[in-house]
C-alpha positions as CSV (number, residue, x, y, z in Angstrom):
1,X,10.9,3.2,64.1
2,X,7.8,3.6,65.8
3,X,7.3,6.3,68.3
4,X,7.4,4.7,72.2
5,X,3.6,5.7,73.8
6,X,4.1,7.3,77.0
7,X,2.3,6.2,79.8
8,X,-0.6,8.4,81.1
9,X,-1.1,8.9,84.1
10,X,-4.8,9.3,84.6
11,X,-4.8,10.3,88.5
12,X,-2.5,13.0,87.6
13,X,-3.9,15.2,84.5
14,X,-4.9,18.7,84.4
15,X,-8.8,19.4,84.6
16,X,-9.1,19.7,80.7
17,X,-7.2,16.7,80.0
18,X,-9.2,14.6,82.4
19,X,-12.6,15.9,80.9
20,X,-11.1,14.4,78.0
21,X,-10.6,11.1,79.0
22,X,-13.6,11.1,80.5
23,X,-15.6,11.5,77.6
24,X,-13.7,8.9,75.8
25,X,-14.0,6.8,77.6
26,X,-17.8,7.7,78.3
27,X,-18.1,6.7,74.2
28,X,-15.9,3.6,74.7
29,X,-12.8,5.4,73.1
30,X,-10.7,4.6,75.8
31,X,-9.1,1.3,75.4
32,X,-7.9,2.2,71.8
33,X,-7.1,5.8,73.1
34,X,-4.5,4.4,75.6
35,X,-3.2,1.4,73.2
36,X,-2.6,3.5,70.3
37,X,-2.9,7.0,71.3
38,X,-5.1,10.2,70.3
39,X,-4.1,9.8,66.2
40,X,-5.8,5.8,66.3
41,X,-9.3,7.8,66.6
42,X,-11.4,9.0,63.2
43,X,-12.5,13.1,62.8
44,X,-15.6,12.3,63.5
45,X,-14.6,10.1,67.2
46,X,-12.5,13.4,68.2
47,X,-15.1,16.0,66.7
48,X,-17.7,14.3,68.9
49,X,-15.2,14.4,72.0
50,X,-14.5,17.9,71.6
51,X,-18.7,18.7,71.4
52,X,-19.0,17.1,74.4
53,X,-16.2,19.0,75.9
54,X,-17.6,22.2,75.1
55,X,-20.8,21.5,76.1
56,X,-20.0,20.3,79.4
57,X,-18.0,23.6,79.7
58,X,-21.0,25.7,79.1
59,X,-23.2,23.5,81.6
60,X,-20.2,24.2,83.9
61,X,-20.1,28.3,83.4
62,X,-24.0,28.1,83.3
63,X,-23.8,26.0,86.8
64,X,-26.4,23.3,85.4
């Protein structure tokens, strides 16, 4: 039985969360991230998500 997708809210996410979205959807991984969830998305889609995330982190700390 497939597992029921739970709805996201996007207003409501915690800062690292939304910087996640963000970038997904920034690289057009949005749509199939919200249909089919986090899994639907190859290594290299969520490798490239989490580079971005930590570079935007270290522009963040760096104040850039």
């Amino acid at each position: 039985m497939p597992r029921k997708a739970k709805k996201i809210d996007l207003q409501n996410l915690e800062p690292e969360e939304k910087l996640k979205y963000e970038i997904a959807e920034e690289l057009g991984l949005l749509d199939r991230v919200l249909k089919d969830g986090w899994k639907s998305l190859s290594a290299k889609e969520t490798g490239r998500i989490g580079g971005l995330m930590t570079k935007r982190r270290r522009e963040e700390k760096m104040g850039i």
